[in-house]
N, C-alpha and C positions, 0 to 999 in steps of 0.2 A: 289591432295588429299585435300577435303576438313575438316576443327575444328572446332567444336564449339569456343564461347570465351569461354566457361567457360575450354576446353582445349588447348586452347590458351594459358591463363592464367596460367596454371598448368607447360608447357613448359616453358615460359618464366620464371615461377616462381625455377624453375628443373635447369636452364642454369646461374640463377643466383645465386644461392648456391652452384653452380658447380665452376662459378668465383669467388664466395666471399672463397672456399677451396683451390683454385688454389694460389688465392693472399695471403692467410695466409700462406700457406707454403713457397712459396715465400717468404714472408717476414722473416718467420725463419729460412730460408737458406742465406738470405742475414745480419741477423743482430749476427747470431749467429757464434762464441763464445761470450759470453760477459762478461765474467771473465776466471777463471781460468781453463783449463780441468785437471782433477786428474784420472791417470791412477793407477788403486788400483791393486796391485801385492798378490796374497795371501799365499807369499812365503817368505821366509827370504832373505835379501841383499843376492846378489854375484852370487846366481843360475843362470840357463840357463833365466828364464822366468822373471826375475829382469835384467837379459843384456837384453832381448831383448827390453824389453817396454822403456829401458833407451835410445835402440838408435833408436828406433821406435817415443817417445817421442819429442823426441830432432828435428828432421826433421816434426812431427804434429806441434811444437811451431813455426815452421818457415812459413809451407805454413799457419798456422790457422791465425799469428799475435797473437797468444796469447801464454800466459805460459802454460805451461805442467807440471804435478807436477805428481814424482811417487810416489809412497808410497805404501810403505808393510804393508799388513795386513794377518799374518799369524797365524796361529794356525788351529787343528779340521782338517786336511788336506786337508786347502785351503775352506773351508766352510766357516770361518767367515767372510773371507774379500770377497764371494762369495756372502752372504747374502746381505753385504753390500751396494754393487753394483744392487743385483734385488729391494732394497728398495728406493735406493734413485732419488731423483724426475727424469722422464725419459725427460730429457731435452739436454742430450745429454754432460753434462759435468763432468759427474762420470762414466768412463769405468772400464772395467774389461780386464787384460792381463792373459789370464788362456790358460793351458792345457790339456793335454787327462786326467787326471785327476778327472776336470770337468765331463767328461761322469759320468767316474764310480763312482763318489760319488752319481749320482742319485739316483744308485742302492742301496749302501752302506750305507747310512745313508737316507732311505726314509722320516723319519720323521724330522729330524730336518734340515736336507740338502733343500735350495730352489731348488723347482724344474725346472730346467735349460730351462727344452725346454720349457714350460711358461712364464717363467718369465724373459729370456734373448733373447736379439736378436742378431744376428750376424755382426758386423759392416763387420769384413771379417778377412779373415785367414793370418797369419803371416808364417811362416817357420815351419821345420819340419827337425825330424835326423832319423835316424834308431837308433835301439838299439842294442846295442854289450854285446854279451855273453862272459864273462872270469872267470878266475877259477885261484885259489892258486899255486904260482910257483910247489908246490909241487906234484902235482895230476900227476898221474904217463899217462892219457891220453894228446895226442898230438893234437888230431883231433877230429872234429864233431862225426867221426866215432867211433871215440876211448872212446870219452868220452859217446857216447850214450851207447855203450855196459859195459860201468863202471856201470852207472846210473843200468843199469838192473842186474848186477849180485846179486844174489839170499844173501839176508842180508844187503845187501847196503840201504843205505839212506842216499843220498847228501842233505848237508846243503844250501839251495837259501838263502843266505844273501839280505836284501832288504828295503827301502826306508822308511815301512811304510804300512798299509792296504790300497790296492786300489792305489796305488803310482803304475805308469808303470811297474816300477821293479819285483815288487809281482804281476800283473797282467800276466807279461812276463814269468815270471817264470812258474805261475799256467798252462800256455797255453802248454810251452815246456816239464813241467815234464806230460801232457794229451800227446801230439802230440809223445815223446818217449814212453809210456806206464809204468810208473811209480810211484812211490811215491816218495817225496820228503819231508823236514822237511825245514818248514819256519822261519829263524830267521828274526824279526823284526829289524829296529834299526829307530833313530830316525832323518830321512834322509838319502841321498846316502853320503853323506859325511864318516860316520862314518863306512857305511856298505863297502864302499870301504878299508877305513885303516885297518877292520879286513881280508880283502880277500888279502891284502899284508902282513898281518900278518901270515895269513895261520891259522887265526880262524874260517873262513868257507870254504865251499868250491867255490860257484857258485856263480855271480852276473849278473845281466842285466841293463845296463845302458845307456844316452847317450854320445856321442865322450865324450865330455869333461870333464877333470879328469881322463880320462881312456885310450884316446888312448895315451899317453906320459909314462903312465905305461907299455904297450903293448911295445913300439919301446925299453924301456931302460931293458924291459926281468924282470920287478918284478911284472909282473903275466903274465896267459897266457890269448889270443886268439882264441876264439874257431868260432867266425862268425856271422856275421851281420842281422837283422830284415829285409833284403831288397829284390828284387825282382834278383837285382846282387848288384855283388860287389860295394865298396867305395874305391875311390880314397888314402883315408888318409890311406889305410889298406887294399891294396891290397893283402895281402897275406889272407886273414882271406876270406871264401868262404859264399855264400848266405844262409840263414839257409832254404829258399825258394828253392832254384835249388839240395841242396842237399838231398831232400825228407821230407821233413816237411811247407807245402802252404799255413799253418794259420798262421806260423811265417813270412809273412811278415806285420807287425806292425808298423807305421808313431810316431812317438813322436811329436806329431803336435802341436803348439802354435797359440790363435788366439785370438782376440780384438773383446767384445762385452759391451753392452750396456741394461740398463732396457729394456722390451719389450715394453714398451708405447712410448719409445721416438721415435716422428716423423718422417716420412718416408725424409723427404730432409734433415731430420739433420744428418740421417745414412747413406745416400750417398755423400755428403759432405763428411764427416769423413770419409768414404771409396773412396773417392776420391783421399784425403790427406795420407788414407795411404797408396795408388796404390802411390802414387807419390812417396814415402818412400822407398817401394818397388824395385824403378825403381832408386836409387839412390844407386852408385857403395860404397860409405860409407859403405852405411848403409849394404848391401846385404855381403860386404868385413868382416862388424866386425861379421855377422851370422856364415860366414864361419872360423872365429878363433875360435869357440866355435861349428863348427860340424856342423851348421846348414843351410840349402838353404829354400831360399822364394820361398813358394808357385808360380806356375806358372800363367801367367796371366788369361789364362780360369777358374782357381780356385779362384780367387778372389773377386767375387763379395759376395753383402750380402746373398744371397740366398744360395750359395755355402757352407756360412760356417753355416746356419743352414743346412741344408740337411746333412751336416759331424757330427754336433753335435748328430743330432737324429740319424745317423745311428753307432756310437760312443755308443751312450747311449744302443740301440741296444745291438750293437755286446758283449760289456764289459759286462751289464746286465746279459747275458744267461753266458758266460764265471765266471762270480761272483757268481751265483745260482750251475751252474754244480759244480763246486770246492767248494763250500759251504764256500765260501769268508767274511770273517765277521771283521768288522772292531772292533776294541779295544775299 
């Protein structure tokens, strides 16, 4: 096949911007991190999604050669330190360790919430718990069964103690009191912390949470178990049955946690970083401390950067329609 030069020219000129993108990224795969990475939590110290990034963190500062530094930034449910992260320079060293949360505030707070699937990319997905359903020692139901048909007797209206607007708990809730055919009355509170101490109290009735905090309650009998977010059962709670196998299919719900990054920041700086925390991942540590806190790491086919936008937007999704039909409205 014969070219002109003046398409000659064009070619050669085509293969050498092609090299000169090649070797930049290149380079900022090889020269980056060059200070500190700050993984910004938008959560308060001690929670599930402040462990993880601490031991997620801890194994990036080792394969990166750099510091890791977490830091909570909480308030607004997790939007501020949310903002934080889509504004700051997409360079690769200000992350964000967030969860399912994240979806539904897109919904929740459209105006003032950044908007997630724009403005964030996904480095890649971290771990994941089901959520467990329990209720006041008191509640005179024993069982999934028992307690659905509570829920529905004519004058009832069970109390869902809950997190917060748009926090899993009160998402979970709104699903289960649709999926029984119900009404229910939402008590807020201000995190699962507090909304747990009244459900031992016997101030509400219902909560939805994940293992931690909850299943130690369950084994010593001061509250009850009524059954898990999963597809089957969990090992920690083998008695408590799938809220999925015993006729309810939208209750199977992931409590997913996962590590993302400004959407500009460069495509080998996010692989790198998702390289580092595939490595993380695969470190019996770090996978050991997920499971004293209820949690397993995402499987290897799940973890690339693609995978955890494709969850985000279909997250944003599913929560969305589920936040409109319930007419979900944040405080």
């Amino acid at each position: 096949m014969l070219y002109s030069r003046r398409t000659a020219l064009q070619l050669s000129a085509g293969v050498a911007s092609m090299s000169f993108v090649s070797c930049a990224g290149l380079a900022q795969t090889q020269t980056f991190p060059t200070r500190n990475v700050t993984i910004i939590v938008p959560f308060a110290p001690g929670g599930s999604t402040d462990l993880t990034a601490r031991a997620v963190g801890e194994h990036l500062a080792t394969t990166l050669r750099q510091n890791v530094i977490v830091e909570n930034v909480g308030g607004a449910g997790g939007m501020i330190g949310t903002a934080r992260v889509s504004r700051a320079t997409a360079d690769g060293h200000t992350l964000l360790l967030h969860q399912l949360a994240l979806a539904a505030n897109a919904t929740l707070f459209p105006k003032t919430s950044a908007n997630v699937e724009r403005e964030l990319s996904g480095v890649g997905l971290v771990n994941y718990s089901p959520m467990i359903l329990v209720g006041r020692k008191s509640l005179s139901a024993n069982s999934i069964q028992e307690l659905s048909a509570w829920m529905r007797q004519s004058g009832q209206r069970a109390k869902f103690g809950h997190a917060g607007p748009g926090y899993a708990s009160h998402l979970c809730a709104a699903l289960f009191a649709e999926q029984v055919g119900t009404q229910v009355e939402m008590v807020p509170y201000r995190g699962g912390a507090p909304a747990m101490a009244d459900i031992v109290a016997g101030h509400v009735d219902l909560y939805f949470g994940p293992p931690v905090g909850i299943v130690e309650y369950i084994q010593s009998g001061l509250i009850k178990g009524f059954g898990v977010s999963s597809k089957e059962r969990v090992a920690q709670l083998p008695n408590l049955p799938s809220l999925v196998q015993v006729g309810y299919p939208k209750m199977e719900i992931r409590f997913w946690q996962g590590l993302f990054a400004p959407t500009a920041t460069p495509k080998p700086i996010l692989e790198k970083l998702n390289a580092a925390l595939r490595l993380a991942l695969a470190d019996v540590k770090v996978t050991d401390s997920f499971g004293r806190i209820g949690f397993t790491a995402f499987a290897k086919d799940e973890l690339t950067t693609t995978a955890a936008d494709r969850l985000l937007r279909a997250e944003v999704a599913r929560w969305g329609e589920i936040i409109h039909t319930n007419n979900i409205q944040a405080e």
